[in-house]
C-alpha positions, 0 to 999 in steps of 0.5 A, spaced: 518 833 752 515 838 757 516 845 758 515 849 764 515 856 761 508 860 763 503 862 756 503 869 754 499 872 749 504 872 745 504 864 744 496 863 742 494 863 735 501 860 732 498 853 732 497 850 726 488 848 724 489 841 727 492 842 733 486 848 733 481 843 732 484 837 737 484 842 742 476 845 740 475 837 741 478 836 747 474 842 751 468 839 748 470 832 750 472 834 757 466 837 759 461 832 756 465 827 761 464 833 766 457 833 766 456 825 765 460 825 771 456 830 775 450 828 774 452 822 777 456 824 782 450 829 784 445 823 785 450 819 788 452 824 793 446 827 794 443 819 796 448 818 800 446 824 805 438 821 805 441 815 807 439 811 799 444 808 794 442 812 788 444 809 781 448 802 782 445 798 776 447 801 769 455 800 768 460 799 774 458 803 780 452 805 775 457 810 772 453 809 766 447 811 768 447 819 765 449 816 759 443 812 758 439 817 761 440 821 756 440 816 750 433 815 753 431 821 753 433 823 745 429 817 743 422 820 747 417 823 743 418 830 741 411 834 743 411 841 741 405 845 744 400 848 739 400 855 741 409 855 741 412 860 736 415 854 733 421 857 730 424 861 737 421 855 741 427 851 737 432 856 738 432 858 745 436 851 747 441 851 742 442 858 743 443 856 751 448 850 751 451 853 745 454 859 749 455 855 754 460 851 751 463 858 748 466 860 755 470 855 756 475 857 751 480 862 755 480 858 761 487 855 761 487 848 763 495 848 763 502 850 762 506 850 755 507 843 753 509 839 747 504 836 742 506 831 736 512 836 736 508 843 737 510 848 743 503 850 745 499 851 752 494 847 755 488 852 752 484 854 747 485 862 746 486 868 750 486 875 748 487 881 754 480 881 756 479 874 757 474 874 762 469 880 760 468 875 753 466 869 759 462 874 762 459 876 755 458 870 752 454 867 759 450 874 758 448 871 752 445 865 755 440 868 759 437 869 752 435 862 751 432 861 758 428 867 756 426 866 749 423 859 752 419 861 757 415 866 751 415 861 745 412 856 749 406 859 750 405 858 757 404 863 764 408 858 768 414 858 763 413 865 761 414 867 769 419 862 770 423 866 764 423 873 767 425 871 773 431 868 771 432 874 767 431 878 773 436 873 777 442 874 772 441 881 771 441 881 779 448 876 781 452 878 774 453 885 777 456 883 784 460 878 780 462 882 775 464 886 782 468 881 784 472 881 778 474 887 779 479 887 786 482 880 781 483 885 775 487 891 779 491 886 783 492 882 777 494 887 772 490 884 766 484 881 764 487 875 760 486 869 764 493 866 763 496 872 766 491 873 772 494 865 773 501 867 773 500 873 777 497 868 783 504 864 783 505 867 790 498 868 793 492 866 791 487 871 789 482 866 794 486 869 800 489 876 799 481 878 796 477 873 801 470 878 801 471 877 792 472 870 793 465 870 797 461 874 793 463 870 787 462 863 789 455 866 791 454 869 785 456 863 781 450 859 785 445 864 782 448 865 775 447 857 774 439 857 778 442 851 782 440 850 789 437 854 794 437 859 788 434 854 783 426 860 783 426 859 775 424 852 776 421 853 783 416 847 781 412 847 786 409 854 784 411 854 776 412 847 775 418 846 771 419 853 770 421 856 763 422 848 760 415 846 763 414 845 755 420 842 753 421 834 751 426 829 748 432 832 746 431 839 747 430 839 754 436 835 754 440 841 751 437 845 758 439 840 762 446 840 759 446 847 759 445 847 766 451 843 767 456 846 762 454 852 766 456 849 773 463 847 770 463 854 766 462 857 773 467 853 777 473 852 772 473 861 772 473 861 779 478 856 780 482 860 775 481 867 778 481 865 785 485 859 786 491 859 782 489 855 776 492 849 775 498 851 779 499 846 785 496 847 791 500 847 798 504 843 799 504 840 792 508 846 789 514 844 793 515 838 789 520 840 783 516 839 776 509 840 780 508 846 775 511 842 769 508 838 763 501 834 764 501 833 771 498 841 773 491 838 769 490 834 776 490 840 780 486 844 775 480 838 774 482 837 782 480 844 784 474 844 779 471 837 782 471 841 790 467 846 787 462 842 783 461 838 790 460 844 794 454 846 788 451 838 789 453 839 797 448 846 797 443 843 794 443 837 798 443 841 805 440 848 804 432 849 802 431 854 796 429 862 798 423 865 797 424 870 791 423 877 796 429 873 800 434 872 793 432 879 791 433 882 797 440 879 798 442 881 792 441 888 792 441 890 799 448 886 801 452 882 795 452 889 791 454 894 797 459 889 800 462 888 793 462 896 791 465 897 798 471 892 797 472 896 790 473 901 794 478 898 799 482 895 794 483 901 790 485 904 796 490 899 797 493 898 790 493 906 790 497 905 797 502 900 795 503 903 789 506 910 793 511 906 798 505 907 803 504 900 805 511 895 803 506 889 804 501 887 799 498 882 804 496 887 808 490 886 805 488 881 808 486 884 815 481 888 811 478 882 807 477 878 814 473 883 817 468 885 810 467 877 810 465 877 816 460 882 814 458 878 808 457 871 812 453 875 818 448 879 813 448 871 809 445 868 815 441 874 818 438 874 810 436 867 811 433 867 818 429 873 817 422 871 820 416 871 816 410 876 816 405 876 822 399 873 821 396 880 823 399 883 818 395 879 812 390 883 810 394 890 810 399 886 805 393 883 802 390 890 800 398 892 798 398 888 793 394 889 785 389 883 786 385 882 778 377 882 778 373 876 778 369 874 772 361 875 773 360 868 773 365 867 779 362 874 783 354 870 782 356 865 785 359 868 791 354 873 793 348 867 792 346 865 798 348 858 802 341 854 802 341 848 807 340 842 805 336 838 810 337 830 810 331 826 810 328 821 815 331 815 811 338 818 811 
């Protein structure tokens, strides 16, 4: 029997302890299968753009190569490096996929649906600040990127921790900007009634400007491609995991993954309607019914997902004076001033002033025009003039050289002139 009836809060946490463990299950379940299955499509996808195959030998359409890879990887020696501070250097990757298995428990998978006779909603949990406690819990997680690159012991690690420290702080406030517009059109924070409130319009069309800031953002909270600078290997190696093996690297590399459906099952959830179908889907009587809304949610993930593999597979990676500057210099004005104008707006609905609630839309194509010409113009800005390298040179702190170093370079060259047998 299905029901069609739309969660509120007051339907969570009535269901009995086994259906609680069932759905804390499924949700680990369902993202393992994610990341098996992103890995794969990643490397397929990405194959298919360099004009190559990709895994086809392990499984059926080498489907079960991501499986075995990881299997490969938990049997490999375990090589923990000598100056490591042993018990944090442990620490640092459970604490990064263990928050990001956290955050998907608000999101909301479906409607109201019956269970072995039990009325309860296709989702974990959900409490009125639904989505503070995701961006609270992802906060979290950047303790385990940072904590790693310390305990290894390592420059390369070290630095490759503190950028993505610095990428987080600089991408969580326009994210959590972006939320903001959601938020006061909404009405509420708690995902299941931010999914309600999109049955009219979503959210990705009447907060267009939101919507971009947000799939930005997520991009470089998750350190994908081209804002993948904390594990820049060709200036840092690997990274903050430059040091890591076996099964820990493996949580990372995890972590990463659970993270990018994180990112996107949120978005899916705040911008485009959640599991509700797409146009012209929802014309469809029971499209919003029963089980079937779970093909439109994991359908909408899927589309995010690709565009992460879509990005890495097409845009070179940023030097990291171009990400930063493009955080603070466009992606946090432009989403403060969005605040602004929607609050404006809500002020305005709110007093008779403006009938239509669409009406926002013309002011959300202009602002995200802004924001995809201050994109473009970031990404094509020229380089420094060779002229200009000794004036950047004496900028910079540059650290002294050793004595030995300083001896040899004021010795004097000796030339060395070749006998006449050769």
């Amino acid at each position: 029997m299905f029901y069609s009836q739309d969660p509120t809060l007051n339907d969570f946490g009535l269901d009995p302890w086994w259906l609680i463990v069932l759905k804390v299950l499924a949700v680990f379940v369902v993202l393992v299968l994610l990341v098996l299955f992103s890995i794969w499509a990643e490397r397929r996808v990405v194959a298919r753009m360099q004009f190559r195959l990709g895994p086809n030998r392990v499984g059926p359409f080498g489907l079960l190569q991501s499986l075995m890879d990881g299997l490969k990887l938990a049997l490999k020696e375990d090589i923990v490096p000598k100056n490591a501070s042993k018990i944090v250097f442990l620490i640092a990757p459970v604490i990064s996929v263990t928050t990001a298995f956290m955050a998907m428990a608000v999101i909301p998978f479906g409607p109201m649906v019956s269970i072995f006779g039990y009325q309860t909603p296709l989702q974990l949990t959900d409490f009125s600040v639904s989505v503070l406690y995701v961006l609270a819990v992802t906060s979290i997680g950047i303790y385990g990127i940072v904590l790693a690159g310390w305990a290894s012991g390592s420059t390369y690690a070290l630095l490759g921790g503190l950028r993505s420290s610095a990428q987080m702080v600089s991408y969580e406030i326009a994210m959590g900007l972006s939320f903001v517009a959601v938020f006061l059109y909404a009405g509420s924070m708690s995902t299941s009634e931010i999914v309600t409130a999109q049955e009219r319009i979503w959210y990705a069309v009447l907060l267009l400007p939101s919507f971009i800031i947000y799939t930005t953002s997520m991009v470089g909270e998750t350190n994908r491609a081209p804002f993948d600078l904390p594990e820049a290997e060709g200036e840092l190696v690997g990274g903050f995991h430059t040091e890591y093996s076996s099964l820990k690297f493996a949580l990372f590399f995890l972590a990463e993954y659970v993270n990018m459906v994180t990112v996107s099952a949120l978005a899916t959830t705040l911008f485009l309607g959640g599991w509700l179908a797409p146009y012209p889907f929802s014309m469809i009587p029971g499209a919003n019914e029963g089980w079937l809304p779970l093909v439109w949610f994991f359908g909408k993930v899927l589309a995010f997902l690709f565009i992460f593999i879509w990005l890495r597979g097409t845009l070179p990676r940023l030097r990291y004076d171009q990400f930063m500057d493009f955080g603070w210099k466009v992606l946090i004005p432009v989403a403060l001033g969005w605040v602004f104008v929607v609050a404006a707006a809500r002020v305005a609905i709110s007093e008779d002033l403006i009938s239509n609630p669409r009406a926002l839309t013309v002011l959300a194509v202009p602002l995200a025009a802004l924001l995809l010409i201050s994109l473009i113009l970031e990404l094509r800005k020229p380089k420094q003039p060779d002229g200009d390298s000794e004036k950047l040179k004496s900028s910079f702190p540059v650290p002294p050289m050793s004595a030995a170093r300083t001896k040899s370079a004021n010795r004097p060259e000796v030339e060395v002139k070749r006998g006449s047998d050769g």
